[in-house]
C-alpha positions, 0 to 999 in steps of 0.5 A: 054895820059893815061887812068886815066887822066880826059877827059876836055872840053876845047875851044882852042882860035888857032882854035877858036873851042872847042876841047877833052883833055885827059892829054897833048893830044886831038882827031885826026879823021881817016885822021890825023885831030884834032877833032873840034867842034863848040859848046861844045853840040857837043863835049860832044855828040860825047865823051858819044858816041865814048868814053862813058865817059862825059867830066868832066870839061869844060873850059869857052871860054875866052873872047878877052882882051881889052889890046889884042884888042888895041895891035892889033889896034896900030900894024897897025899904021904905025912906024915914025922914027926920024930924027937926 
């Protein structure tokens, strides 16, 4: 991380959260834990507060693909194999 890298917006699909970028890295709280947020409102408050920057892109939450959502239906299904 460096100062001169732009502070992101973005949401992160793993946690299902929004999270503060700067570079390759994001934001840890005093125990060691990744900030998270739900909404990006409370992200960008809590940036203009403890950073006193506002974050300069935002990243729109993806949608769910719907070539994930039938991958994921056809996982469940039980495999048949064939007899030879």
């Amino acid at each position: 991380m460096s100062i001169s890298d732009p502070l992101v917006l973005a949401f992160d699909g793993k946690y299902m959260a929004w999270t503060l970028q700067r570079g390759r890295e994001c934001f840890y709280d005093e125990e060691g834990v990744m900030r998270l947020w739900d909404t990006p409102e409370e992200a960008r408050a809590w940036a203009m507060a403890n950073l006193k920057t506002d974050p300069l892109d935002v990243l729109p939450e993806p949608q769910r693909s719907q070539s994930k959502t039938i991958f994921d239906e056809n996982a469940k299904k039980p495999r048949q194999g064939k007899l030879l």
